[in-house]
N, CA and C atoms as an extended XYZ file, in Angstrom:
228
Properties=species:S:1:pos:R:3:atomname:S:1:resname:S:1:resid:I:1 pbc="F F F"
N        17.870      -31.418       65.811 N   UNK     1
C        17.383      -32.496       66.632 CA  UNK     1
C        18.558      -33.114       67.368 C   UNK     1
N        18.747      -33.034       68.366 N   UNK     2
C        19.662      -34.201       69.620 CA  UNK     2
C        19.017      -35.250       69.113 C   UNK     2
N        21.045      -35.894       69.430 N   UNK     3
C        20.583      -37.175       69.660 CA  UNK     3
C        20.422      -37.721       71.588 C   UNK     3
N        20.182      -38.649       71.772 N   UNK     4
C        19.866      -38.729       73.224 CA  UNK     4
C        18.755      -38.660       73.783 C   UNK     4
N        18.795      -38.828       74.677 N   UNK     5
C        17.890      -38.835       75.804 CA  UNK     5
C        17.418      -37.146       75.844 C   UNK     5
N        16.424      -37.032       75.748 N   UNK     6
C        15.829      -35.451       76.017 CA  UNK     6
C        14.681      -35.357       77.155 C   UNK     6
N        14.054      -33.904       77.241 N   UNK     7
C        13.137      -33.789       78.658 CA  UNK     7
C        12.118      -34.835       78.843 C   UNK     7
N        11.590      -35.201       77.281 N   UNK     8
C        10.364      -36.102       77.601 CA  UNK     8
C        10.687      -37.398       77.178 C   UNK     8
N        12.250      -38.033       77.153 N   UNK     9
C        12.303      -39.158       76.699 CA  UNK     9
C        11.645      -40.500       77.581 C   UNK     9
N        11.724      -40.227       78.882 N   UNK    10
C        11.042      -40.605       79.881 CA  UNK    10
C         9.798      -41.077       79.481 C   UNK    10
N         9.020      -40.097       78.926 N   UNK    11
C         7.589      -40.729       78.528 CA  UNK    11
C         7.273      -41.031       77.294 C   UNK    11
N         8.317      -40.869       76.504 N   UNK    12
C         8.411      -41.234       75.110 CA  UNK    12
C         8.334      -43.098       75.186 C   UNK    12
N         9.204      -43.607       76.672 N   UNK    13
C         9.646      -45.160       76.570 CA  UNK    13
C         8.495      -45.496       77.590 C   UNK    13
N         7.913      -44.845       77.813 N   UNK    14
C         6.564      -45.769       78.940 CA  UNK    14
C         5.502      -45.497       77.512 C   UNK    14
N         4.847      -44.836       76.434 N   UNK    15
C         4.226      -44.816       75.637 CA  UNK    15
C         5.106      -46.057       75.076 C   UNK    15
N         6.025      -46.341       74.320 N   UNK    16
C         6.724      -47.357       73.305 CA  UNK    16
C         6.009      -48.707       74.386 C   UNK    16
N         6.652      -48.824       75.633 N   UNK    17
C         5.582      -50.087       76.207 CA  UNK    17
C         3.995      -50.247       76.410 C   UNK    17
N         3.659      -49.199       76.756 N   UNK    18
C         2.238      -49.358       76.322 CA  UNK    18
C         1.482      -50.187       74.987 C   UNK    18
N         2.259      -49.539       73.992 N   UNK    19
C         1.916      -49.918       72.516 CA  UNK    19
C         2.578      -51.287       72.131 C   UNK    19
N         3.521      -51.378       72.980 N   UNK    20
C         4.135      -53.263       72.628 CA  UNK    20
C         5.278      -53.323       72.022 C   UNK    20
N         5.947      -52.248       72.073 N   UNK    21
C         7.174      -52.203       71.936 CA  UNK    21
C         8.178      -51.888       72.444 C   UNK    21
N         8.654      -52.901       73.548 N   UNK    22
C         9.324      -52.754       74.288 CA  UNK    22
C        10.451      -53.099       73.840 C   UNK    22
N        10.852      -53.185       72.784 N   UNK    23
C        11.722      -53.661       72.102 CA  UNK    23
C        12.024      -53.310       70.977 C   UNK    23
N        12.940      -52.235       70.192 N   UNK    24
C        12.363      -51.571       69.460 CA  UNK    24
C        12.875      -52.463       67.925 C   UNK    24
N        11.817      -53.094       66.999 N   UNK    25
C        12.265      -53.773       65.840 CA  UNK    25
C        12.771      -53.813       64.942 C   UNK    25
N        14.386      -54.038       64.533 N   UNK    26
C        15.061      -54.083       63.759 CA  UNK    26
C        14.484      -52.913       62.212 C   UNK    26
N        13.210      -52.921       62.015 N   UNK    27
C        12.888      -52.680       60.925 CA  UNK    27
C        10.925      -52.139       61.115 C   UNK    27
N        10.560      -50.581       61.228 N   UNK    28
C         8.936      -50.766       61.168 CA  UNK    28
C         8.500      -50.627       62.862 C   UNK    28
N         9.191      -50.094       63.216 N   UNK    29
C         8.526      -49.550       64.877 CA  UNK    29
C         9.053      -47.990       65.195 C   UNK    29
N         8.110      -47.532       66.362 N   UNK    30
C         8.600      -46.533       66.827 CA  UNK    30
C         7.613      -45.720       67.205 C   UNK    30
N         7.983      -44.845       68.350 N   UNK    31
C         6.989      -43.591       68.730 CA  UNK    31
C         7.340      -42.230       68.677 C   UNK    31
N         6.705      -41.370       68.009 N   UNK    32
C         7.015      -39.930       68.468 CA  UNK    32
C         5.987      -39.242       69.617 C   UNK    32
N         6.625      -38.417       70.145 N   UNK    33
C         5.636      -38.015       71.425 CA  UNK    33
C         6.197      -36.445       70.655 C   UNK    33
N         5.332      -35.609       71.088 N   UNK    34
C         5.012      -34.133       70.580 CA  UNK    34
C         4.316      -33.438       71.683 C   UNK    34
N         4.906      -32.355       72.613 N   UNK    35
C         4.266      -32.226       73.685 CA  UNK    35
C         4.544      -30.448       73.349 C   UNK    35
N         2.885      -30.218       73.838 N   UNK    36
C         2.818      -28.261       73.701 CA  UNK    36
C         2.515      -28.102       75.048 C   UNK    36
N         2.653      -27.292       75.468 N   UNK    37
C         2.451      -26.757       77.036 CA  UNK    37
C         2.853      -27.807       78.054 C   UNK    37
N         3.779      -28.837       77.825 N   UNK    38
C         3.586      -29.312       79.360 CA  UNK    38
C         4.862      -29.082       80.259 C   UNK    38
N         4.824      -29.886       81.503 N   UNK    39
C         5.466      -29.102       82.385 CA  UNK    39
C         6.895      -28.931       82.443 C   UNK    39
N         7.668      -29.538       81.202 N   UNK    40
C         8.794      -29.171       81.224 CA  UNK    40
C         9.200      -28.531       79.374 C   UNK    40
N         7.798      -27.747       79.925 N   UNK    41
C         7.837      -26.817       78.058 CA  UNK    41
C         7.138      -27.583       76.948 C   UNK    41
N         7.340      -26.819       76.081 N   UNK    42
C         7.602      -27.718       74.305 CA  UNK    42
C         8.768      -28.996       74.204 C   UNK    42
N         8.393      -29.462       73.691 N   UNK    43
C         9.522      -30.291       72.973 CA  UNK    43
C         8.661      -31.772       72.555 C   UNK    43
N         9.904      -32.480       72.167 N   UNK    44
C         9.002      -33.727       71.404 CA  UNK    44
C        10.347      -34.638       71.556 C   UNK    44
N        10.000      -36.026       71.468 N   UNK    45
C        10.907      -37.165       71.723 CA  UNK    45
C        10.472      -38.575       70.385 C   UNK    45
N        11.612      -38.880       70.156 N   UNK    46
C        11.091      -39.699       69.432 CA  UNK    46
C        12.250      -41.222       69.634 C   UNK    46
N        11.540      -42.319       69.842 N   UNK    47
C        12.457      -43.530       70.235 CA  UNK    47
C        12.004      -44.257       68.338 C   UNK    47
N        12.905      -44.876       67.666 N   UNK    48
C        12.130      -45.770       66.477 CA  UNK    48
C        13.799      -46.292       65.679 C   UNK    48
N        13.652      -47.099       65.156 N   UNK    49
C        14.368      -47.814       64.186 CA  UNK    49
C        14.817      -46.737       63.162 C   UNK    49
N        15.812      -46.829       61.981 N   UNK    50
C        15.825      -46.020       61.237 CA  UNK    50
C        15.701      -45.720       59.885 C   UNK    50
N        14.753      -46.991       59.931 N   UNK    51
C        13.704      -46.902       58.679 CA  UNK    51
C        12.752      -46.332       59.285 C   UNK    51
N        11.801      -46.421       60.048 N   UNK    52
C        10.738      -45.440       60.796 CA  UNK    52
C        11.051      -44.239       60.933 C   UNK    52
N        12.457      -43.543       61.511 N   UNK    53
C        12.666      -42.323       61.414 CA  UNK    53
C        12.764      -41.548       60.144 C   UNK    53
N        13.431      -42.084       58.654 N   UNK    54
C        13.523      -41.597       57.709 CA  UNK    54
C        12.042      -41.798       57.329 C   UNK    54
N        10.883      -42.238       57.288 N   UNK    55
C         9.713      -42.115       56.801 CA  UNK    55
C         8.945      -40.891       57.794 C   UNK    55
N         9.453      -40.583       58.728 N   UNK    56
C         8.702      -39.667       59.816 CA  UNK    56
C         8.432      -38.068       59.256 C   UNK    56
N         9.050      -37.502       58.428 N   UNK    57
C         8.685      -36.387       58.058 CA  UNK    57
C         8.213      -36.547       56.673 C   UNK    57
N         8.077      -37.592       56.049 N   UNK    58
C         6.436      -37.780       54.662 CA  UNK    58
C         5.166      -37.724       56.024 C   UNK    58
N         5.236      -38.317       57.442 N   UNK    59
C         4.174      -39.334       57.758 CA  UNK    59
C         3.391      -37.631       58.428 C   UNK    59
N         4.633      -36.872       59.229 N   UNK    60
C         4.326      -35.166       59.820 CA  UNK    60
C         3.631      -34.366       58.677 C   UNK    60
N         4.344      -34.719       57.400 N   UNK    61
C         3.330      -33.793       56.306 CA  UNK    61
C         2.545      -34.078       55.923 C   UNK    61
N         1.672      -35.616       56.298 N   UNK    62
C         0.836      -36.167       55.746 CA  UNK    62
C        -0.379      -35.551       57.096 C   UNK    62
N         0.186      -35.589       58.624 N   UNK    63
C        -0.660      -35.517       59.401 CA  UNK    63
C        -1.170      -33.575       59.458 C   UNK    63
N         0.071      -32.871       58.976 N   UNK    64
C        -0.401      -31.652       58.715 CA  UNK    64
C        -0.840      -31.219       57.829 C   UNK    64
N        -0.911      -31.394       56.660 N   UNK    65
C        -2.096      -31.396       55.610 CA  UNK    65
C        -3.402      -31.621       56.213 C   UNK    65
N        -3.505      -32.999       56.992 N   UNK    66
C        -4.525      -33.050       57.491 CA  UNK    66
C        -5.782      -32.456       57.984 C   UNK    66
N        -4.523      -31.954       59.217 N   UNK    67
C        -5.185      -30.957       59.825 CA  UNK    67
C        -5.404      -29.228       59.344 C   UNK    67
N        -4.738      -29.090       58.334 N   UNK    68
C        -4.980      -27.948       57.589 CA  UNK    68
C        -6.436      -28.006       57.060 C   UNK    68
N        -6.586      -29.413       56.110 N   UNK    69
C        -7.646      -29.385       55.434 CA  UNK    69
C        -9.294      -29.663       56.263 C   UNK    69
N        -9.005      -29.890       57.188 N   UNK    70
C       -10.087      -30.149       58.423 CA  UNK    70
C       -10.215      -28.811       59.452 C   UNK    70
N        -9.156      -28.016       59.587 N   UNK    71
C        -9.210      -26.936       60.178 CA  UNK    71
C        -9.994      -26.898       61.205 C   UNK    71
N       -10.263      -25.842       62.194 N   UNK    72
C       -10.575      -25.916       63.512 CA  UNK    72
C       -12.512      -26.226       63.355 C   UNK    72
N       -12.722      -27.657       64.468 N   UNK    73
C       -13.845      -28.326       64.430 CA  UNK    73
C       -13.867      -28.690       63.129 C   UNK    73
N       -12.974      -29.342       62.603 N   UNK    74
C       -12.895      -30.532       61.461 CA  UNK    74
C       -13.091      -32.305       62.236 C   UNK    74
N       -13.323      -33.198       61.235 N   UNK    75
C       -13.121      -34.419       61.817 CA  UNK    75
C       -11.935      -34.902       61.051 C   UNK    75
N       -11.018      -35.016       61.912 N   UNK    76
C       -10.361      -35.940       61.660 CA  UNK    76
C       -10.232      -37.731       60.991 C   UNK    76
């Protein structure tokens, strides 16, 4: 993982304002963006504090289990 600014960090920080965090909080904020096919490829961006980042891969195995166990035309 880079650190920095990457292809989709751009829309990684217009999503973080959308959601109200324009500011990112000392402690308990943050966005990951995860992008498949778009127009500047794969890749994924993530802006967050670094308590939010160290909880981010329990929160990825929690959301892929998920979707394992719901499998294609599952509900989420």
């Amino acid at each position: 993982m880079a650190l920095g600014p990457g292809k989709y960090d751009d829309v990684c920080t217009r999503v973080r304002g959308m959601v109200g965090l324009t500011e990112l909080p000392e402690t308990g904020g943050g966005v990951m963006l995860i992008v498949v096919g778009g127009d500047k490829g794969d890749g994924f961006a993530c802006q967050s504090d670094l308590v939010t980042l160290l909880t981010l891969a329990d929160y990825l195995e929690n959301v892929a289990r998920q979707i394992r166990e719901h499998g294609v035309g599952g509900n989420a």
